[in-house]
C-alpha positions as CSV (number, residue, x, y, z in Angstrom):
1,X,3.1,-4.2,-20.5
2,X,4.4,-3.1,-16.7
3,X,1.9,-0.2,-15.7
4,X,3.3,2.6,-13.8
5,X,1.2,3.4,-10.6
6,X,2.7,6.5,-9.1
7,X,2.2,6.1,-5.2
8,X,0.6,9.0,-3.9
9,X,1.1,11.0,-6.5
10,X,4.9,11.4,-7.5
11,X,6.1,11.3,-3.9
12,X,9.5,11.2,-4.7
13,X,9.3,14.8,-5.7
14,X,6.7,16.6,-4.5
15,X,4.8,16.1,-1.3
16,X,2.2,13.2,-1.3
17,X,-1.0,13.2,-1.3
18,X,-1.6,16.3,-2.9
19,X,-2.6,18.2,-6.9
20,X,0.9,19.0,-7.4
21,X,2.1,15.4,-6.7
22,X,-1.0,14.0,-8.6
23,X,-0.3,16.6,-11.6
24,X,3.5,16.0,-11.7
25,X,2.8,12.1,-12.1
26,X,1.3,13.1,-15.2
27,X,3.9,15.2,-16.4
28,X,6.2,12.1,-15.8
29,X,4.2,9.7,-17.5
30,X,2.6,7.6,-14.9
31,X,0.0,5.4,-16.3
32,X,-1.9,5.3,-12.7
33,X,-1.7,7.0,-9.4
34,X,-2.6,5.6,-6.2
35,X,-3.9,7.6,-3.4
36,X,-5.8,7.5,0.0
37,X,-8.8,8.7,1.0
38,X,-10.4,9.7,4.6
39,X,-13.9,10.7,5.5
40,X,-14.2,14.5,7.3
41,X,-16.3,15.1,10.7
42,X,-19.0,16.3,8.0
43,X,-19.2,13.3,5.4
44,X,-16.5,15.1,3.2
45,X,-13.3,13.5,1.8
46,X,-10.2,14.1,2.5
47,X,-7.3,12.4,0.7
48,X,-4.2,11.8,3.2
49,X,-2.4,8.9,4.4
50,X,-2.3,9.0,7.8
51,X,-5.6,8.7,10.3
52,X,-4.1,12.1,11.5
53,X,-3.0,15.3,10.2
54,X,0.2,16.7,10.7
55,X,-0.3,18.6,13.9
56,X,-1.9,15.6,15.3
57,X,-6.1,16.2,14.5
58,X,-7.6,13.4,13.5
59,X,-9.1,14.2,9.8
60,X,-12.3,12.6,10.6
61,X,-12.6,15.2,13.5
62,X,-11.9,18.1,11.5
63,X,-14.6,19.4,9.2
64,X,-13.5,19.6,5.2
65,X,-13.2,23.9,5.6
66,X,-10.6,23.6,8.1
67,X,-8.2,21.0,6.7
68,X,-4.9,22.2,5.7
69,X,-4.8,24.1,2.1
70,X,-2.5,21.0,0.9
71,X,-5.1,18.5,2.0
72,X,-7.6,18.1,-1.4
73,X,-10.9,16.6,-1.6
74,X,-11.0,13.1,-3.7
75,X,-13.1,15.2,-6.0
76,X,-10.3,17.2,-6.3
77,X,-7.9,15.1,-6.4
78,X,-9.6,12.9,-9.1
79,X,-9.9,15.6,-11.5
80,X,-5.7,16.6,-11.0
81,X,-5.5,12.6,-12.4
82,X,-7.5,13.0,-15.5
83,X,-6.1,10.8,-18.4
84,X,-4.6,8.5,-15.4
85,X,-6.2,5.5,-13.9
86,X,-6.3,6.0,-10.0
87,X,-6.5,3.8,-7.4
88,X,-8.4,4.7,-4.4
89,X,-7.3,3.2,-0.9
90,X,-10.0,3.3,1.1
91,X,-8.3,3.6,4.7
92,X,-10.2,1.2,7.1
93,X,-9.5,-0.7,10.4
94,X,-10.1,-2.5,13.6
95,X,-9.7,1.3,15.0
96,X,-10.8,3.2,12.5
97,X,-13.7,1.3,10.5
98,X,-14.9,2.3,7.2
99,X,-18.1,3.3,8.1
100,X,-21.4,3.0,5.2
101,X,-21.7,6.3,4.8
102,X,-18.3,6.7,3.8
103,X,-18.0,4.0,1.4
104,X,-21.2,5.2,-0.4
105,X,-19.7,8.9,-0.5
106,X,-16.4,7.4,-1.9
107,X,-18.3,5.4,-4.4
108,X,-20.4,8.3,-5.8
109,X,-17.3,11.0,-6.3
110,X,-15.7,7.9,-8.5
111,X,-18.8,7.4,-10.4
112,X,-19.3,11.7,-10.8
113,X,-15.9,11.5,-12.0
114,X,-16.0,9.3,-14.8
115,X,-12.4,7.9,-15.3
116,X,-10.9,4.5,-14.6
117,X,-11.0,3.7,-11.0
118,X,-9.9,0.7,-8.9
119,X,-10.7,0.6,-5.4
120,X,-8.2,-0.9,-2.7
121,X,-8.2,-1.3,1.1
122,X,-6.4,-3.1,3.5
123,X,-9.7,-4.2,5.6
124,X,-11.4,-7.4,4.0
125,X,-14.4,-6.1,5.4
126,X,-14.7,-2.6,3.7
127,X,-13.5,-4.0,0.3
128,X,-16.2,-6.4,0.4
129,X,-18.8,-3.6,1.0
130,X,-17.3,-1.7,-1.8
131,X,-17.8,-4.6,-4.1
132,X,-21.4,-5.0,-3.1
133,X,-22.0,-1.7,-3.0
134,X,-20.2,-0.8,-6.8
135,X,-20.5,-4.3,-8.7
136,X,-19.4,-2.0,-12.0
137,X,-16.5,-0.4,-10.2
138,X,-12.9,-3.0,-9.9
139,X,-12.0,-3.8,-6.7
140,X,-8.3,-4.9,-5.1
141,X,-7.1,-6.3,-2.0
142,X,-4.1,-5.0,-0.4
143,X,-1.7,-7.6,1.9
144,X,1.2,-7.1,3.7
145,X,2.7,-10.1,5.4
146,X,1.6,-13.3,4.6
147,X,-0.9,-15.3,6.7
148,X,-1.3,-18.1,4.3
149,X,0.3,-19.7,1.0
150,X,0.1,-17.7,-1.6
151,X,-2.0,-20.1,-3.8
152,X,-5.1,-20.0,-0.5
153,X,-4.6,-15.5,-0.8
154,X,-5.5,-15.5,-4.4
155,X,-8.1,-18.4,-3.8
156,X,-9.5,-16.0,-1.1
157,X,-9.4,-12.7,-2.9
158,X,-10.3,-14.1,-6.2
159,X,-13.3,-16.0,-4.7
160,X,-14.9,-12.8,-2.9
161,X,-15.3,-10.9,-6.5
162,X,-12.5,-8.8,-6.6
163,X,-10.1,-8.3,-9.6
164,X,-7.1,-7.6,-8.5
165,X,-4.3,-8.0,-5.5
166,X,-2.3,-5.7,-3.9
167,X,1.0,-8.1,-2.5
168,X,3.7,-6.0,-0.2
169,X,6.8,-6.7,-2.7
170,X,9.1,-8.3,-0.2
171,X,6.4,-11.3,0.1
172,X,5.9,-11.9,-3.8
173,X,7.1,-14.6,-6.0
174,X,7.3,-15.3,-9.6
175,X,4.7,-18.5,-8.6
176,X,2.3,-16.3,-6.8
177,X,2.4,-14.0,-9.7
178,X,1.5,-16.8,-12.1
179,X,-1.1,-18.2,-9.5
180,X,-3.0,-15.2,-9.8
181,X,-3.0,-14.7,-13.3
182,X,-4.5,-18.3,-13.8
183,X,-7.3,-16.8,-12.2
184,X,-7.7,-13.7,-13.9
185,X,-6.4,-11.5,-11.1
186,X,-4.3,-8.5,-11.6
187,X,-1.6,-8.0,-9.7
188,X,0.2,-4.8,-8.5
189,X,2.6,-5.0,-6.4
190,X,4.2,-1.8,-3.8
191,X,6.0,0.1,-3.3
192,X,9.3,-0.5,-5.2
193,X,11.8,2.0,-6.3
194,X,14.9,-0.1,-6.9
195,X,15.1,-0.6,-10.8
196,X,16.9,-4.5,-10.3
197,X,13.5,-5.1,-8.3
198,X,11.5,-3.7,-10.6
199,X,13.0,-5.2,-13.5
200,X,12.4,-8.4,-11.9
201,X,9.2,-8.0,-10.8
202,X,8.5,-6.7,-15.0
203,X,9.9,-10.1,-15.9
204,X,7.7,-11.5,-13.5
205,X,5.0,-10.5,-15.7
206,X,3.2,-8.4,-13.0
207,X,0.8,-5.8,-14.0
208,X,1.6,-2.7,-12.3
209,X,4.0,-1.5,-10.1
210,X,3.4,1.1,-7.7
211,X,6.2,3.3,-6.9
212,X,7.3,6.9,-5.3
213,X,9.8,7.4,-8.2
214,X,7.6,7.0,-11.6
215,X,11.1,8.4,-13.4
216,X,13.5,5.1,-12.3
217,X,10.3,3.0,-12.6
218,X,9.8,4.3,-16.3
219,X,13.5,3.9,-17.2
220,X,14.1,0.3,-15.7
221,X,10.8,-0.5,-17.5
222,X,12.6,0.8,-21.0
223,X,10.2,3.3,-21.3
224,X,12.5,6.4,-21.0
């Protein structure tokens, strides 16, 4: 079965990124949320998308007491997903690095929290770290554009420990979906809200889809 990954929370209709997004993909029936997760200029963290806040601070300038009200912690933020899977993005890159201190901090408030928990990021490097650092924890590898066949990306992300890839939808294929399955990968594809696509992409046989819309993902799954 097609899991439902509600991106950032149930985006579609409430405002990402924060409890009442994370609380309402619940109430929808979203089998997973995915979120992202910043460090604070005091080791805190801060789940938001962007590197900056809405009036333009950067959140790893800003200490954790002075974020905005809508800005949780990942503690927070993980307990608003209980009886949800969540995958955390670790946002890292040639910019802004994932620093070690941050990637140990993200991996104990997973660990404090209990649930199920894959952890994804766009930078090779930090996702390695992560894997090394948190052996027990499942690790995915986020892609955008392709830089190589599809067959040499799984080869790549399957051959560095992690367990499951995170393909831009545009760029998938019903053989790259099957070439990563012969290696045990998962594969979850984002962010899709058009039911055809998503009905493909089910028939596909892929193993979550991550979406802003967890209602027209649940109904073109046949779920609702």
């Amino acid at each position: 079965m097609t899991l439902v990954v509600a991106h950032r929370g149930a985006s579609a209709t409430r405002p990402e990124n924060t409890i009442a997004a994370f609380r309402h993909a619940a109430a929808l029936g979203a089998d997973w949320v995915e979120l992202d997760v910043h460090p604070t200029a005091d080791g805190a963290l801060a789940v938001h998308h962007d590197h900056d806040l809405a009036d333009g601070r950067p959140v790893a300038a800003v200490e954790a007491a002075d974020l905005p009200a809508a800005v949780p912690s990942l503690a927070a933020a993980l307990d608003a997903c209980a009886g949800m899977g969540v995958n955390v993005e670790v946002k890292s890159d040639q910019e802004h690095p994932a620093q070690p201190p941050f990637l140990v901090a993200v991996v104990a408030a997973c660990r404090d929290w209990g649930g199920e928990v894959l952890l994804s990021s766009f930078d090779p490097g930090a996702l390695d770290a992560l894997r090394h650092l948190a052996p027990d924890l499942a690790t995915g590898q986020l892609t955008l554009a392709p830089d190589r066949p599809a067959a040499d990306t799984v080869a790549w992300i399957q051959g560095r420990g992690h367990r499951a890839w995170h393909p831009w939808w545009p760029v998938l294929d019903e053989a790259a979906v099957a070439a990563a399955h012969a290696t045990g990968l998962v594969v979850n594809p984002w962010t899709v809200d058009e039911p055809d696509r998503i009905v493909e992409l089910a028939g596909w046989g892929v193993d979550g889809i991550v979406t802003n819309d967890v209602t027209t993902c649940r109904r073109a799954l046949g779920l609702e």
